[in-house]
VOPAGU-2260 file (C-alpha; in pm, 1 decimal, decimal comma):
REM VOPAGU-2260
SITE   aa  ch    i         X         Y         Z
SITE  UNK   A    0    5370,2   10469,6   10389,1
SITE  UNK   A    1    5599,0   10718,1   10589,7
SITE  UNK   A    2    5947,1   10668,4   10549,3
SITE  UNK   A    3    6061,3   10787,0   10866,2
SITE  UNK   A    4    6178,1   10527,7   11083,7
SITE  UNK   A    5    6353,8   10440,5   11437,3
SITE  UNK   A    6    6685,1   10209,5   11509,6
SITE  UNK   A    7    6723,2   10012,2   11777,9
SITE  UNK   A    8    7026,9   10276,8   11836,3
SITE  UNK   A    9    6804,2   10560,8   11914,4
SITE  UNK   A   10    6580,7   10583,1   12191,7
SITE  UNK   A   11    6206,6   10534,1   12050,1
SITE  UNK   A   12    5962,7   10790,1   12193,1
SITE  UNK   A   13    5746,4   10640,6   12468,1
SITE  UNK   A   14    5438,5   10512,3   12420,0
SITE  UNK   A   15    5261,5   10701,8   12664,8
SITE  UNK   A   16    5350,5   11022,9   12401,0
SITE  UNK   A   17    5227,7   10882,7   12091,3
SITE  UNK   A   18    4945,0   11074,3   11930,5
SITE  UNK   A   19    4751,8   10882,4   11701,6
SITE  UNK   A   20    4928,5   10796,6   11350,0
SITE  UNK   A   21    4754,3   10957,7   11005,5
SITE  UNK   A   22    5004,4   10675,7   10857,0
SITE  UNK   A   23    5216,9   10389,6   10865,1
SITE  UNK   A   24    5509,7   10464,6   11032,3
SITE  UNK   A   25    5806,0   10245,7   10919,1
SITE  UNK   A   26    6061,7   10127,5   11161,9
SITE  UNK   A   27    6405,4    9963,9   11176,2
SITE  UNK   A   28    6500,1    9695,2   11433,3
SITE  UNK   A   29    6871,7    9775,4   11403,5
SITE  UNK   A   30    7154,0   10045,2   11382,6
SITE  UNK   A   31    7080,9   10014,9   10935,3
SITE  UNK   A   32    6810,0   10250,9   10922,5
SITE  UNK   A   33    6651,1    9992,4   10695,3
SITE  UNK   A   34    6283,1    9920,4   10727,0
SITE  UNK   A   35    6215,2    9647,1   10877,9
SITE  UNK   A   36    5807,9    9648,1   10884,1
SITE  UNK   A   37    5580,6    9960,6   10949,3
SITE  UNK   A   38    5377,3   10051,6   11295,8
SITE  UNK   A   39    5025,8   10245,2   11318,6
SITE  UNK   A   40    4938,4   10363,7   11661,7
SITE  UNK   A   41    4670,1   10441,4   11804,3
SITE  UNK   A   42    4424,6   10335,9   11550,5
SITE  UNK   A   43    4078,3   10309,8   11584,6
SITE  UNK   A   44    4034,1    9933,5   11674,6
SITE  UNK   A   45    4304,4    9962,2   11930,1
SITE  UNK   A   46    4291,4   10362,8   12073,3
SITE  UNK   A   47    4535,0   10180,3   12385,5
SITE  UNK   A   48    4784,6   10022,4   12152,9
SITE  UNK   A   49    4975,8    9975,5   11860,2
SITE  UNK   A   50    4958,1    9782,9   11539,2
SITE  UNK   A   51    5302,1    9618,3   11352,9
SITE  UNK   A   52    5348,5    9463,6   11017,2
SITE  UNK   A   53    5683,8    9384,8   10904,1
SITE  UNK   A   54    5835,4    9396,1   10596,4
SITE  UNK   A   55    5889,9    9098,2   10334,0
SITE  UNK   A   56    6159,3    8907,3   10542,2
SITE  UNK   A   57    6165,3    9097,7   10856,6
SITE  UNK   A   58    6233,3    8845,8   11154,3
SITE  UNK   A   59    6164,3    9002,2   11507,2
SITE  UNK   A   60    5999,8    8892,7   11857,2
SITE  UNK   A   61    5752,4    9058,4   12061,9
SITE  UNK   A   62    5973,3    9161,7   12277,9
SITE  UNK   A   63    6136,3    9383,7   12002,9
SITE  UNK   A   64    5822,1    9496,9   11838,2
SITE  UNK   A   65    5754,5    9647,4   12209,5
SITE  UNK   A   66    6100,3    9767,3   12215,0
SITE  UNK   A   67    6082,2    9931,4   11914,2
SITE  UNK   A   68    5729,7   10092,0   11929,2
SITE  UNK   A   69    5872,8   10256,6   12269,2
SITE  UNK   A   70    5637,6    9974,5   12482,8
SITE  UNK   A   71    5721,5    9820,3   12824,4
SITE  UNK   A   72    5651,3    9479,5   12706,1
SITE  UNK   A   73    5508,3    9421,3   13124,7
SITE  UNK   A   74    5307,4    9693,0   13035,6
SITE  UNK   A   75    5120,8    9493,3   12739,3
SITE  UNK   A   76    4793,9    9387,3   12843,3
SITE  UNK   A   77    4714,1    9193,3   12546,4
SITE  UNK   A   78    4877,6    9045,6   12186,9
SITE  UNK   A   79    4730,6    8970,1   11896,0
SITE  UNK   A   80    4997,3    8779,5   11661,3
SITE  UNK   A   81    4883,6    8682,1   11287,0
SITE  UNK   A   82    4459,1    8681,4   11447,2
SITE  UNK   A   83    4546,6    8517,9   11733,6
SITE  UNK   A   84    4459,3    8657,8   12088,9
SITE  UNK   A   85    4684,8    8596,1   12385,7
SITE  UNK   A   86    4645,9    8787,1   12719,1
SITE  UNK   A   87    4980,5    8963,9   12835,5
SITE  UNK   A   88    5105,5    8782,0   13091,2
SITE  UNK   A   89    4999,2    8471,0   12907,6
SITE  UNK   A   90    5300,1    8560,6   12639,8
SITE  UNK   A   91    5579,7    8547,7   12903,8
SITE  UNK   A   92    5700,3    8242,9   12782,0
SITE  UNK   A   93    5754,3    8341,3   12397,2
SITE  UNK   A   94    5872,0    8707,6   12381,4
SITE  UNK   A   95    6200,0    8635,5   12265,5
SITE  UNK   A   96    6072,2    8362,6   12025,0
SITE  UNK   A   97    6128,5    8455,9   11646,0
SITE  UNK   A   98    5751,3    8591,8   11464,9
SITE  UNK   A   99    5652,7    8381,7   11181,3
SITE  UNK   A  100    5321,1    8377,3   11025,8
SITE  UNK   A  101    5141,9    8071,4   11014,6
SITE  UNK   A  102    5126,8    7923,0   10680,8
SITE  UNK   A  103    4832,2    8084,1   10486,0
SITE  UNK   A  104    4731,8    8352,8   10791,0
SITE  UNK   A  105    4474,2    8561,9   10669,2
SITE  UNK   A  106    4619,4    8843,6   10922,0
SITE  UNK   A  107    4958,4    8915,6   10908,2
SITE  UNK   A  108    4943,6    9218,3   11164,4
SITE  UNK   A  109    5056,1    9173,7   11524,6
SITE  UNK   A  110    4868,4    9409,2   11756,3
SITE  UNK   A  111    5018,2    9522,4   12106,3
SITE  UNK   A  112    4704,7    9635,7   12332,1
SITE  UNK   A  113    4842,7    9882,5   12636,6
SITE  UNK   A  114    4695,0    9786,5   12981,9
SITE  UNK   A  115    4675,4    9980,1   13312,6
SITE  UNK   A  116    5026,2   10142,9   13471,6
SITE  UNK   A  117    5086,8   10256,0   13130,6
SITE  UNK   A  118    5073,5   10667,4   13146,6
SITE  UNK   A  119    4828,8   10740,6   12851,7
SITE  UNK   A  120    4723,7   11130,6   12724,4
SITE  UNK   A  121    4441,9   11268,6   12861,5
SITE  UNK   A  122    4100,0   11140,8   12723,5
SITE  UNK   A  123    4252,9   10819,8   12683,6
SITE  UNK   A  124    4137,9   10525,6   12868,9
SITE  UNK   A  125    4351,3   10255,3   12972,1
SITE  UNK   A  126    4215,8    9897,2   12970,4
SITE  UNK   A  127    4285,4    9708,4   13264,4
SITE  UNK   A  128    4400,6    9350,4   13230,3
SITE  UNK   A  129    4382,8    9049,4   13434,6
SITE  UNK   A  130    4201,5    9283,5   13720,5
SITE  UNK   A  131    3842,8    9224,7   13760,5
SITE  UNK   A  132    3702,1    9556,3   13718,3
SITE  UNK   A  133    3288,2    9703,4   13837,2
SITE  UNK   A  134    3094,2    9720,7   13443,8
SITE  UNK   A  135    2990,4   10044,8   13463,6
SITE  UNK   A  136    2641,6   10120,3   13650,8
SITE  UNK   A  137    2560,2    9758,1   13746,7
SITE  UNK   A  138    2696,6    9554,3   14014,5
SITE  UNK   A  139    2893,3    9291,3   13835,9
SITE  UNK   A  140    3231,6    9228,7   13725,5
SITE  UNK   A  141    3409,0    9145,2   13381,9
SITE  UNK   A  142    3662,7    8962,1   13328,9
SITE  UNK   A  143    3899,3    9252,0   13133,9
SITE  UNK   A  144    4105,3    8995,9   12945,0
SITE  UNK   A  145    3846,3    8790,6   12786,3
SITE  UNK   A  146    3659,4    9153,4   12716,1
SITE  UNK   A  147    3976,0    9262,8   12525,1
SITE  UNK   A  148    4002,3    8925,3   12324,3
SITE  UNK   A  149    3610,3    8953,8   12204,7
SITE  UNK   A  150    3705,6    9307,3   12103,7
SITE  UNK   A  151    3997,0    9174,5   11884,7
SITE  UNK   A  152    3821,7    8921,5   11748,4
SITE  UNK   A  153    3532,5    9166,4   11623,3
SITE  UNK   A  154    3785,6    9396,8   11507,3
SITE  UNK   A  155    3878,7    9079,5   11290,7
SITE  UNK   A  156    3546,1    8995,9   11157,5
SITE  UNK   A  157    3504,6    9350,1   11066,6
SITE  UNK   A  158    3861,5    9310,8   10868,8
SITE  UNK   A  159    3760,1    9007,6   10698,9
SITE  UNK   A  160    3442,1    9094,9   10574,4
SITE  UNK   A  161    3590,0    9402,0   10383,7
SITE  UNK   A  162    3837,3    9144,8   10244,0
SITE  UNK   A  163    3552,4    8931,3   10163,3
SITE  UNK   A  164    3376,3    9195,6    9992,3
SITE  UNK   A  165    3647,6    9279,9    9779,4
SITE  UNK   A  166    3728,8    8915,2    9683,4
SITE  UNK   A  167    3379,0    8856,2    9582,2
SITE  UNK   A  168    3417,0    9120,6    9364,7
SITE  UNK   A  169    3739,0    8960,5    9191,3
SITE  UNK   A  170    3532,7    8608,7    9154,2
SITE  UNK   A  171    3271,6    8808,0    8970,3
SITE  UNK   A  172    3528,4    8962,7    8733,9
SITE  UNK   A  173    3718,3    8641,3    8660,8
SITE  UNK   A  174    3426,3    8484,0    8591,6
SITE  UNK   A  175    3355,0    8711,6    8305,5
SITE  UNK   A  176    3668,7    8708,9    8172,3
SITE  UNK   A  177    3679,3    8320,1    8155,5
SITE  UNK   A  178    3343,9    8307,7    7997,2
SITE  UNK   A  179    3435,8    8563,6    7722,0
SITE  UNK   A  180    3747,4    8349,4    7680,5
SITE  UNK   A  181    3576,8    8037,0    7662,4
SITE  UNK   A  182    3462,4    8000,7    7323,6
SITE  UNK   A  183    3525,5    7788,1    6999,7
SITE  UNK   A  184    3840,4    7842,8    6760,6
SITE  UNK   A  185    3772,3    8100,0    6479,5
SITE  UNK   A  186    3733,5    8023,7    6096,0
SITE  UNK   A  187    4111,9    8125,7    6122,0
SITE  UNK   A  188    4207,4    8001,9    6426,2
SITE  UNK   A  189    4157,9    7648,9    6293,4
SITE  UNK   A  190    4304,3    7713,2    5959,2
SITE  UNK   A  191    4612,9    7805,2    6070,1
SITE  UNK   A  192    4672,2    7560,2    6411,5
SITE  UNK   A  193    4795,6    7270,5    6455,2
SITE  UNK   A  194    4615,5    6926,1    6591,5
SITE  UNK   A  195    4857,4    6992,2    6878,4
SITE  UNK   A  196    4721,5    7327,2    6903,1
SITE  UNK   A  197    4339,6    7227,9    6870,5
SITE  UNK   A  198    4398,2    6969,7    7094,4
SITE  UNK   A  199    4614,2    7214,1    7389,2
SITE  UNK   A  200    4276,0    7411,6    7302,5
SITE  UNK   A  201    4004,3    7204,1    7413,7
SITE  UNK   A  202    4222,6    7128,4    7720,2
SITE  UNK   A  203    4211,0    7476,2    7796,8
SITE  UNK   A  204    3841,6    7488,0    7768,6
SITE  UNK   A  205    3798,1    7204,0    8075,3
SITE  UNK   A  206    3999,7    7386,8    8284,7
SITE  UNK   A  207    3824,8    7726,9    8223,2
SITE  UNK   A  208    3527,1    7541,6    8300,5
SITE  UNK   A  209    3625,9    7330,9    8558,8
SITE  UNK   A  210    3764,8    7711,1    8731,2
SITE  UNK   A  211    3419,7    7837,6    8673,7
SITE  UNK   A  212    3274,3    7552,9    8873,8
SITE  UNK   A  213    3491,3    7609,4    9160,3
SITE  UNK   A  214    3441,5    8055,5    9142,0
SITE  UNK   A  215    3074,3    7943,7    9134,1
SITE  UNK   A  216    3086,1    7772,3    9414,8
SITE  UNK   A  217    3283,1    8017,4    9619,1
SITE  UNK   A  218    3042,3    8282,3    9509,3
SITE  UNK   A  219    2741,2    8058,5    9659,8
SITE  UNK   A  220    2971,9    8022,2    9982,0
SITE  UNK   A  221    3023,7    8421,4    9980,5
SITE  UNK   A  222    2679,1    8462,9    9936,7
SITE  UNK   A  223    2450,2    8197,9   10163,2
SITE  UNK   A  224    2687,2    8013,6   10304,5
SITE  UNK   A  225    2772,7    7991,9   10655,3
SITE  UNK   A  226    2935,8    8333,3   10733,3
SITE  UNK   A  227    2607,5    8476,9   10562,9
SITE  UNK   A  228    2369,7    8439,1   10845,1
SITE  UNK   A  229    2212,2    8774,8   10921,3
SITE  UNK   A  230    2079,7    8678,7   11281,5
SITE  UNK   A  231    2436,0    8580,9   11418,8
SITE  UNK   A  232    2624,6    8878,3   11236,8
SITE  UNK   A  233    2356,0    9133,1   11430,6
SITE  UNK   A  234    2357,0    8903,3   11807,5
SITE  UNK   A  235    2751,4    8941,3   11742,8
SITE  UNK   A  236    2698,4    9319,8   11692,5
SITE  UNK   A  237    2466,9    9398,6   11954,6
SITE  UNK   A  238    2684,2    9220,8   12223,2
SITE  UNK   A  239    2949,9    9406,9   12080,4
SITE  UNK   A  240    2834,6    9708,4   12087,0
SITE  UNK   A  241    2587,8    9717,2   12374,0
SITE  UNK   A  242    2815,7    9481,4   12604,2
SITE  UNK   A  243    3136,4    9454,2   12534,3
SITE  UNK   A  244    3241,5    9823,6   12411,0
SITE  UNK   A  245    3060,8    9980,0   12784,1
SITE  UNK   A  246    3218,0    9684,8   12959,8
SITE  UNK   A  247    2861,8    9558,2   13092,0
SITE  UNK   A  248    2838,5    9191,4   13218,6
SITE  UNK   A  249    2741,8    8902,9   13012,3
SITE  UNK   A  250    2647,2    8567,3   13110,1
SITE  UNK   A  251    2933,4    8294,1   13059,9
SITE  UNK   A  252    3154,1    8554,6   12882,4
SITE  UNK   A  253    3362,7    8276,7   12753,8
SITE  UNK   A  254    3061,5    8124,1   12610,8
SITE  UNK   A  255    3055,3    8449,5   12409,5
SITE  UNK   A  256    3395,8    8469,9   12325,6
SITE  UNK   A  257    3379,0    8115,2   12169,1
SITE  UNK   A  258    3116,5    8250,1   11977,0
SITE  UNK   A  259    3292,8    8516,6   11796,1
SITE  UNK   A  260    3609,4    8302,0   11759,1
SITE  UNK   A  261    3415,6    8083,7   11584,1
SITE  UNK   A  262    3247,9    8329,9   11352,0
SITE  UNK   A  263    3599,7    8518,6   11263,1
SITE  UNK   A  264    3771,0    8159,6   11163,0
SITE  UNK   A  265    3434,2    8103,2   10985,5
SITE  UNK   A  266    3543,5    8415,7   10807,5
SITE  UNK   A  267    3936,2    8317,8   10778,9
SITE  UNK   A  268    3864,7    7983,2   10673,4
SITE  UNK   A  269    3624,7    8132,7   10341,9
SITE  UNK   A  270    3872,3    8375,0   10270,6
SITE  UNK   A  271    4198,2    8160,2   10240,6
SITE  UNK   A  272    3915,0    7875,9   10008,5
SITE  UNK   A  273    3843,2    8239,1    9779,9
SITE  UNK   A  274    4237,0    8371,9    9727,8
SITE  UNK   A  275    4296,5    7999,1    9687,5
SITE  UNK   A  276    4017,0    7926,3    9431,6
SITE  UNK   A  277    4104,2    8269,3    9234,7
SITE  UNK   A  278    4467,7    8195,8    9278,8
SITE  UNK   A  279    4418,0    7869,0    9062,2
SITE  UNK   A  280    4122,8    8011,3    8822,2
SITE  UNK   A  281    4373,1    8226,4    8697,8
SITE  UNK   A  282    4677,5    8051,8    8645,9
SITE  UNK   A  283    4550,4    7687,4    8571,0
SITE  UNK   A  284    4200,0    7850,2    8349,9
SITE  UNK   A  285    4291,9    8185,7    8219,1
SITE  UNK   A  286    4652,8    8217,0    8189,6
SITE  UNK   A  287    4638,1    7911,8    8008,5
SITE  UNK   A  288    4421,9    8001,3    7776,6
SITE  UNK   A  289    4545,9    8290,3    7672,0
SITE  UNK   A  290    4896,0    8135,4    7615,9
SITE  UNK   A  291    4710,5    7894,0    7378,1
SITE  UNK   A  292    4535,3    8221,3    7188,9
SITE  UNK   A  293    4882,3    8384,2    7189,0
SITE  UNK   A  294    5034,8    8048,5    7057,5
SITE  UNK   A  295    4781,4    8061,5    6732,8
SITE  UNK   A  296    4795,5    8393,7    6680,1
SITE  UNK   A  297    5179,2    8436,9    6604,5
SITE  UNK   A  298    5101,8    8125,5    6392,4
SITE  UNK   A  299    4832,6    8348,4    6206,0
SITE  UNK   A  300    5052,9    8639,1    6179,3
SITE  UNK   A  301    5321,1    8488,4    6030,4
SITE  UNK   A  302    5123,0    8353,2    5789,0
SITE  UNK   A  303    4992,9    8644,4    5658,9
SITE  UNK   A  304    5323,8    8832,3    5656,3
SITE  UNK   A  305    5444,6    8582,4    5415,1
């Protein structure tokens, strides 16, 4: 990440004369010149708008995020704090409110989304909020808000299933460790340990397999479960892409939006049960049995050195 960042002393470039960022940018929310969190704009999910992560400890509001990334905050025509959508002028209320993410929140980013009256660079396109607008070539009319909040929430799914991919990958790889691991007590092994030690053993052996159990069954959930069904992931890409992106009309939009709400907390709710289940195959399965291992083994060596 780029180390340059802005205080809250110096006046932060406008928005409007942002080119897009090849990094994260870090920022400071005070006079310190300390980084307080890092900002990307102009990325590809949000070409009208900015996204924020702060730093381990970092306490801000919206309103200084804005501030800070050289945004109008009346300008903002939609928020997306820690995965959750909220339309501009819907966030009146809580700009000034401290931003803490939710316990377990698979997204900690907070994405700012620029709306019309916001000067933008040529070839840019601002999206229009809370003003019906005509969907190109056909007489109807979208509802720009709830059009923004499907985009986020695809941008979302798209997030999670990366994350998903990789974490499937780390099931597969604990797995094999805890299998190798699992195993019975060597000729020396048992000579030199303790009934304490055979006994702290076989303990260890029920939790590796009792941690195998649950990685199995998050593998079967990665794999066919819910979040796995082909025909909803390619209805959710064609609106997407043939609807949503060109701005065409959709019958009952907020139908639709429910839809892919649904699908991403499908997708949130899997991936906190997988960092959760690996979290605890680790510590409680193969950490433990290791430190058993490690236990006999210095028993072995010592042993022998005598």
């Amino acid at each position: 990440m780029n180390t340059h960042n802005e205080s809250a002393d110096s006046v932060p470039v406008p928005f409007a004369l942002r080119p897009p960022s090849t990094d994260w940018e870090a920022f400071a929310l005070d006079g310190s010149g300390t980084c307080h969190g890092w900002a990307w704009f102009r990325p590809p999910a949000a070409p009208q708008g900015v996204v924020c992560r702060l730093a381990d400890g970092g306490v801000t509001t919206l309103r200084g995020l804005a501030m800070v990334t050289g945004i109008d905050p009346s300008m903002v025509s939609m928020w997306v704090v820690f995965g959750t959508p909220c339309v501009g002028s819907s966030a009146v209320g809580v700009l000034d409110q401290p931003l803490v993410p939710p316990q377990g929140a698979g997204d900690t980013n907070i994405t700012i989304h620029v709306g019309a009256g916001t000067a933008v660079p040529v070839g840019m396109v601002p999206m229009a909020m809370n003003q019906p607008t005509m969907a190109g070539g056909v007489g109807g009319m979208v509802d720009e808000g709830v059009y923004t909040s499907i985009a986020a929430h695809w941008s979302a799914i798209q997030a999670a299933t990366v994350k998903l991919e990789m974490l499937r990958k780390q099931i597969d790889d604990l797995m094999m460790q805890l299998n190798s691991l699992n195993r019975d007590l060597t000729y020396d092994e048992v000579g030199h340990s303790t009934r304490q030690d055979r006994d702290a053993w076989d303990d260890a052996r029920r939790w590796m397999r009792n941690a195998s159990t649950q990685l199995s069954r998050c593998q079967k959930a990665c794999d066919v479960g819910d979040t796995q069904s082909v025909g909803k992931k390619e209805w959710l890409q064609n609106i997407h892409d043939n609807f949503i992106v060109s701005r065409q009309p959709v019958d009952n939009i907020q139908g639709v939006e429910s839809e892919f709400e649904y699908f991403r907390k499908l997708l949130i709710n899997l991936e906190s049960q997988v960092n959760g289940t690996l979290s605890s195959a680790s510590t409680d399965g193969l950490n433990r049995g290791r430190r058993v291992l490690a236990e006999i083994a210095t028993k072995i060596r010592r042993a022998k050195s005598r």
